[in-house]
C-alpha positions in Angstrom: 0.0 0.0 0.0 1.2 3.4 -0.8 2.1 5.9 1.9 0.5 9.3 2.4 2.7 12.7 3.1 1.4 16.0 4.5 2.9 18.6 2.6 1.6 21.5 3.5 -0.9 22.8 6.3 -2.7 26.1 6.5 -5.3 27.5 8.7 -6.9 30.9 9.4 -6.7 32.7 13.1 -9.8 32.0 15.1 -12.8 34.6 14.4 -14.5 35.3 17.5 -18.5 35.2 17.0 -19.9 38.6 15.5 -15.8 39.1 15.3 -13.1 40.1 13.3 -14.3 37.2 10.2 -18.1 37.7 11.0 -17.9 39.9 7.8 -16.2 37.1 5.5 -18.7 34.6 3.5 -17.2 31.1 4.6 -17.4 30.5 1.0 -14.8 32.9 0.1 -12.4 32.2 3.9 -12.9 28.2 2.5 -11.1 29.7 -0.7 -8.2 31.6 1.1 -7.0 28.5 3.0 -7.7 26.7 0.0 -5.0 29.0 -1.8 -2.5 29.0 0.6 -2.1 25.7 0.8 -1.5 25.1 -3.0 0.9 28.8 -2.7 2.6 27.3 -0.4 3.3 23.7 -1.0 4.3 25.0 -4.9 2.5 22.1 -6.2 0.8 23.1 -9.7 -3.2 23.5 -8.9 -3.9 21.9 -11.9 -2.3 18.9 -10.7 -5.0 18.8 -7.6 -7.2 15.4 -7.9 -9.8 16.6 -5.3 -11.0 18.3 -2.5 -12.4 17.2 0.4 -14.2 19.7 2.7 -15.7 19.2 6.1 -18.6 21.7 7.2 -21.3 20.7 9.6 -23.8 23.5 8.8 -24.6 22.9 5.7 -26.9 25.5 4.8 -27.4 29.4 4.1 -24.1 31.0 2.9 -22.3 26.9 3.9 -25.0 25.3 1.4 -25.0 23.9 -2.6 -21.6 21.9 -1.8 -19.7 24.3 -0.2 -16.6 22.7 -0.8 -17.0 22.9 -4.4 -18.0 26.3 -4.0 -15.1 27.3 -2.5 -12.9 26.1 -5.3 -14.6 28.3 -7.6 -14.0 31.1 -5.6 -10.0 30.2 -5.4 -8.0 31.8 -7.7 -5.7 29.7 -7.9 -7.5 26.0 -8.3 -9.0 26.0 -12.1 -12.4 25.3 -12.5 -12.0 21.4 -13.5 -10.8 20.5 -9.8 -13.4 18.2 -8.4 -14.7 18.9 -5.0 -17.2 16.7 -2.0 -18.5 18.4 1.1 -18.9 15.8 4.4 -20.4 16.0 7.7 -18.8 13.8 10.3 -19.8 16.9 12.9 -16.6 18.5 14.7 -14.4 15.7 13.1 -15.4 16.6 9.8 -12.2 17.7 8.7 -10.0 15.4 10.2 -12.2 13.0 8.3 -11.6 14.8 5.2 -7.6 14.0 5.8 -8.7 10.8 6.6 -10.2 10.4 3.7 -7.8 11.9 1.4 -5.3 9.8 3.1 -7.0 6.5 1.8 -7.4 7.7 -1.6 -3.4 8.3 -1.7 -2.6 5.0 0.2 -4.8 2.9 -2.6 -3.6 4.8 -5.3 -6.7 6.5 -6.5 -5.4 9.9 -6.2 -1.6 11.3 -5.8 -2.8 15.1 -4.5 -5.6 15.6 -2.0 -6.5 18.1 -0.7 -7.9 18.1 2.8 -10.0 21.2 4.2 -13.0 22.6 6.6 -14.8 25.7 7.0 -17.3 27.0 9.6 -18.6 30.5 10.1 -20.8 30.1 13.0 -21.6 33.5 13.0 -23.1 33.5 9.8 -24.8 30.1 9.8 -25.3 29.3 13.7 -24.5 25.7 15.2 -27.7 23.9 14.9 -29.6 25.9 12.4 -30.2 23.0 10.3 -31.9 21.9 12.3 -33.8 24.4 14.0 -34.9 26.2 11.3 -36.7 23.1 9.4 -38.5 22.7 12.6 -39.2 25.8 13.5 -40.9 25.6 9.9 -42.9 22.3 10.6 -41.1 20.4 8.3 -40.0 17.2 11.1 -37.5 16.7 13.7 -34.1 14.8 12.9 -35.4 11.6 15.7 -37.6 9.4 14.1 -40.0 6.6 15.6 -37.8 4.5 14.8 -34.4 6.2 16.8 -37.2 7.7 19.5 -38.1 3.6 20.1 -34.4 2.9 20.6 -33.6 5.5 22.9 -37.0 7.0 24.5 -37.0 10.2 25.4 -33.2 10.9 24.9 -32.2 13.9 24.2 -28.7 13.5 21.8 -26.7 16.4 23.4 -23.0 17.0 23.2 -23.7 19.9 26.8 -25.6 16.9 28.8 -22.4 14.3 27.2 -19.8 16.8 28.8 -21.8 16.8 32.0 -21.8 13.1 32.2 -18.4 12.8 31.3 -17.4 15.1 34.3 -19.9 12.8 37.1 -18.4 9.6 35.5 -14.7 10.4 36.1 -14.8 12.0 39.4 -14.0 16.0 38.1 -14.7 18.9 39.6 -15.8 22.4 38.6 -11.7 23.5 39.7 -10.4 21.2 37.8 -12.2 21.8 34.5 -11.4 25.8 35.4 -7.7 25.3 35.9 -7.6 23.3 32.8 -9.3 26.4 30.7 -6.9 28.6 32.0 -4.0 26.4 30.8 -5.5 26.4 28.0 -5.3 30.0 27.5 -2.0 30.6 28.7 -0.3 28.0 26.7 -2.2 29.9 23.4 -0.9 33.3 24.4 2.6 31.7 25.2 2.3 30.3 21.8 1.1 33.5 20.2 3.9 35.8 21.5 6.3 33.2 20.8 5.3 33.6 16.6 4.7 29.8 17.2 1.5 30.1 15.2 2.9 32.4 12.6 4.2 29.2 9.9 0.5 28.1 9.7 -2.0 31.2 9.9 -2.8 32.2 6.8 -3.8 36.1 7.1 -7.3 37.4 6.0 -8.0 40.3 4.9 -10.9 42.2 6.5 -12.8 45.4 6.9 -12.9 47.1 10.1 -14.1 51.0 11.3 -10.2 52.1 11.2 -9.9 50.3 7.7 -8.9 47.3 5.9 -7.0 45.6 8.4 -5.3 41.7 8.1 -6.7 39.2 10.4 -4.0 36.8 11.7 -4.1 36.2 15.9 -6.6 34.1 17.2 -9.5 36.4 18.5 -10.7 33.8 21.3 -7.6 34.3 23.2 -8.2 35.7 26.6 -4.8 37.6 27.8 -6.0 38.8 30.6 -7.1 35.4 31.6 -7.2 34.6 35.4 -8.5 31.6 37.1 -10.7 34.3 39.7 -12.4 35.0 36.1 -12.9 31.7 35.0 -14.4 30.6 38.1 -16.9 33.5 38.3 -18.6 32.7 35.1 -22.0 31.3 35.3 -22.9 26.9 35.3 -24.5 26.2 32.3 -26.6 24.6 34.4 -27.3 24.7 38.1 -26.6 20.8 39.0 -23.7 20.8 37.0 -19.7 21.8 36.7 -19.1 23.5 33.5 -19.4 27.2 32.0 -19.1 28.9 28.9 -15.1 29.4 30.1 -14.7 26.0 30.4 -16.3 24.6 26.9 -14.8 25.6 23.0 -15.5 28.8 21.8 -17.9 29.6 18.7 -15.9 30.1 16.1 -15.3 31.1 12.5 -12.4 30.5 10.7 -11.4 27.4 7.7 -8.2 25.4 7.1 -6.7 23.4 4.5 -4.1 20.2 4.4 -2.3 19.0 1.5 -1.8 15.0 1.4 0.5 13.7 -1.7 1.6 10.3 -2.7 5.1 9.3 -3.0 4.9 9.6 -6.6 3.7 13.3 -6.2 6.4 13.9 -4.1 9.4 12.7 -6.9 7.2 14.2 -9.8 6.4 17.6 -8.4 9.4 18.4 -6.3 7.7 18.2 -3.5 9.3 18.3 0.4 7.0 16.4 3.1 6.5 18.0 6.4 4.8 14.3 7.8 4.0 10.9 7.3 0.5 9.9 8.3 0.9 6.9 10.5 -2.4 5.6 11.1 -5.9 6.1 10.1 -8.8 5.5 12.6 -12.4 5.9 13.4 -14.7 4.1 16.1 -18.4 5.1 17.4 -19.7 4.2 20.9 -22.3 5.7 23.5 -24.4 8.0 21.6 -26.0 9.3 24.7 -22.6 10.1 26.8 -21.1 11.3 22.9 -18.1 12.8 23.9 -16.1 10.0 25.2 -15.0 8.0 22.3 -11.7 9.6 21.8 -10.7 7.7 24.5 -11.5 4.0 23.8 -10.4 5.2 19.8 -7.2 6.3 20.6 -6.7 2.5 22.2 -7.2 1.0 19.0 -5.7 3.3 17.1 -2.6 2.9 19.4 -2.6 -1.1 19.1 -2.9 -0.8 14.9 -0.5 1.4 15.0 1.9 -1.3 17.1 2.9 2.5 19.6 2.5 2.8 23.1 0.7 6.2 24.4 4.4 6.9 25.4 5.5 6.7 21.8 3.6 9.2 20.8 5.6 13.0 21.2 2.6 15.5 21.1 -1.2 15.1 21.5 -3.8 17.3 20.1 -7.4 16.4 22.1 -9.9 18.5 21.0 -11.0 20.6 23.4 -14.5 20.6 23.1 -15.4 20.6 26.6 -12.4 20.7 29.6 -13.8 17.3 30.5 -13.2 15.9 27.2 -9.0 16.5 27.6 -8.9 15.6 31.4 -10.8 12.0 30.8 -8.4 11.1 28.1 -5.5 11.9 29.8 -7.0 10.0 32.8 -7.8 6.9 30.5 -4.6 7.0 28.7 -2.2 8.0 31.3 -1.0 10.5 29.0 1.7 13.0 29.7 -0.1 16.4 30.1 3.1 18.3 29.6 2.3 16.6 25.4 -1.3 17.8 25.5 -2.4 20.9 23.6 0.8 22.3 23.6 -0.1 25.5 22.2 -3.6 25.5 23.8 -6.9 24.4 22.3 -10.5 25.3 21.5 -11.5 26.9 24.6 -9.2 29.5 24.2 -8.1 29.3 20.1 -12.1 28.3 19.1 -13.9 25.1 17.5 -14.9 25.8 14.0 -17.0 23.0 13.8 -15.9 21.4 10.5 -12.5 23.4 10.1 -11.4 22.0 13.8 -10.0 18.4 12.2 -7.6 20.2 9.6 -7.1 23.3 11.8 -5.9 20.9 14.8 -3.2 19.0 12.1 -2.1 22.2 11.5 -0.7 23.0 14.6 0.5 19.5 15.4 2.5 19.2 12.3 4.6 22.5 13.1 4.8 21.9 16.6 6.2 18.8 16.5 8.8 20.1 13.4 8.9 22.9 15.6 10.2 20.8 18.4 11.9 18.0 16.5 10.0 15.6 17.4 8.8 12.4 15.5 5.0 11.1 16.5 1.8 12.9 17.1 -1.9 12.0 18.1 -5.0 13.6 17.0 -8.1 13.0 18.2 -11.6 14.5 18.1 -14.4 13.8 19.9 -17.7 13.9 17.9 -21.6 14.0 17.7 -23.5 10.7 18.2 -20.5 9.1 19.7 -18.0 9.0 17.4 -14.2 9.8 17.3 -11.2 9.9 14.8 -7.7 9.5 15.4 -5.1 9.9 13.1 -1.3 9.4 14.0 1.4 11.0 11.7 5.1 10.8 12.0 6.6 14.4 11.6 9.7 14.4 8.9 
């Protein structure tokens, strides 16, 4: 089987919601990662064989393939580059790598590209949903799902919440995990660690056109006093707003090439990807499959968790990180490195390519060899992926 190298990978700084992106179509911020990443990598965009987006709200300004429509608004892919749009909810985009992966590994394709977009700002988290039924055209549980799991509500708030009863955390410890978070992005961000894989954005504010290039989510003032004061979501249990993945605009793009590509366009690899894996669970707790996925992904992949140089956990909710690391015995000193999604943001469907970003330059940052990525995901599933920095 053939391998699969990263070559390149791009995203955008985080866009706060009603931010400094909430005036970009995601159509059009789906094309500027899209760009970069063929700028970059120097590989000719005709040579592209696809594009695989991940978006989870797929309607509005996100709708009628969006992924296709984003590489008619690039100016540098030509019109002939084929293009699919796929929902695997927040792990969209790592299943778009994922994806592009395989299609390199069985010789299929040579150049994929891998990408995401979310404005969540412009097409809110849920609208899909909400707005059919606010219309009276049917709710997404049928008879048939509502006789399997009576009165169940699927959500990924109430999944957090169980996950922080089931593993014994409490509302300090999911706070003093959020403020790492943020202190290890603005450590990050003053240390230009970010600056190899932001691609900038050009955007309109009331003192002019401005670019758009640190992540807006990023609390520097950060203290764990003001973390602690923010309001329960709910009154029985542990987590806040501070403590949970920002809304989030932003989009992010990852170039995966064969080894033929490689010899026949010149190409230099930033990573190997390792292993390829995807597992689905409890769809009522959701959020915890990351950790019994990383397990198998681990065994495949013949590694131990102390193989493995750098982790990237999404950080959905704080509980999310802090019950894998508890599960895998982890090092938390290889977690998040450069913070996560409570302070950075969660763009839905650009999180999986956005997180593969970071974790390929850190670890060629750092000179180190093996990363982890895992994301946890609606209705109980979770990708991993494990790539060998070069």
């Amino acid at each position: 089987m053939s391998t699969a190298y990263i070559v390149e990978a791009v995203r955008t700084a985080g866009g706060r919601r009603g931010g400094r992106l909430a005036g970009v179509h995601p159509v059009d911020l789906l094309a500027r990662s899209l760009d970069a990443v063929v700028e970059r990598s120097g590989i000719d965009p005709k040579a592209v064989d696809d594009v695989v987006t991940g978006c989870v709200s797929q309607a509005g300004e996100q709708a009628m393939q969006v992924g296709r429509m984003g590489v008619l608004a690039s100016k540098l892919l030509p019109q002939s580059t084929p293009a699919v749009t796929i929902d695997r909810q927040c792990g969209s985009s790592q299943q778009a790598i994922q994806f592009a992966a395989q299609a390199v590994m069985s010789g299929t394709q040579d150049v994929v590209i891998a990408s995401g977009v979310e404005s969540m700002t412009r097409v809110p988290m849920g609208s899909t949903a909400t707005l059919h039924m606010k219309e009276g055209l049917g709710h997404y549980k049928s008879p048939g799902l509502e006789e399997k799991f009576p009165g169940i509500q699927f959500s990924q708030f109430m999944g957090a919440e169980m996950i922080v009863k089931k593993h014994g955390f409490t509302k300090d410890d999911l706070d003093r995990f959020a403020l790492s978070s943020h202190e290890k992005a603005i450590a990050a961000t003053q240390a230009g660690a970010f600056e190899r894989e932001i691609v900038a954005i050009e955007i309109d504010t009331p003192e002019g056109a401005a670019l758009h290039t640190v992540d807006e989510g990023i609390r520097f003032d950060a203290t764990l006093e003001g973390i602690a004061g923010v309001k329960l979501l709910s009154p029985e249990g542990a987590i806040t707003a501070a403590s949970s993945s920002q809304i989030c605009d932003g989009s992010s793009a990852v170039l995966v090439v064969s080894e033929a590509a490689l010899k026949a366009h010149g190409l230099t690899p930033l990573a190997r990807i390792h292993n390829l894996t995807v597992t689905a669970g409890d769809p009522v707790i959701m959020l915890e499959e990351p950790l019994f996925a990383t397990d198998r992904a681990l065994q495949r992949a013949g590694l131990s968790i102390d193989d493995i140089d750098l982790y990237e956990v999404n950080e959905a909710f704080a509980s999310v990180p802090l019950a894998w690391l508890k599960h895998t015995g982890a090092d938390p000193d290889k977690l998040n490195v450069n913070g996560g999604a409570i302070a950075l943001g969660h763009p839905l469907g650009a999180s999986g390519t956005k997180l593969m970003a970071t974790l390929v330059h850190a670890l060629r940052a750092r000179g180190k060899k093996y990363g982890l990525q895992t994301m946890c995901e609606g209705g109980g599933v979770a990708n991993v992926t494990i790539i060998e920095a070069l």
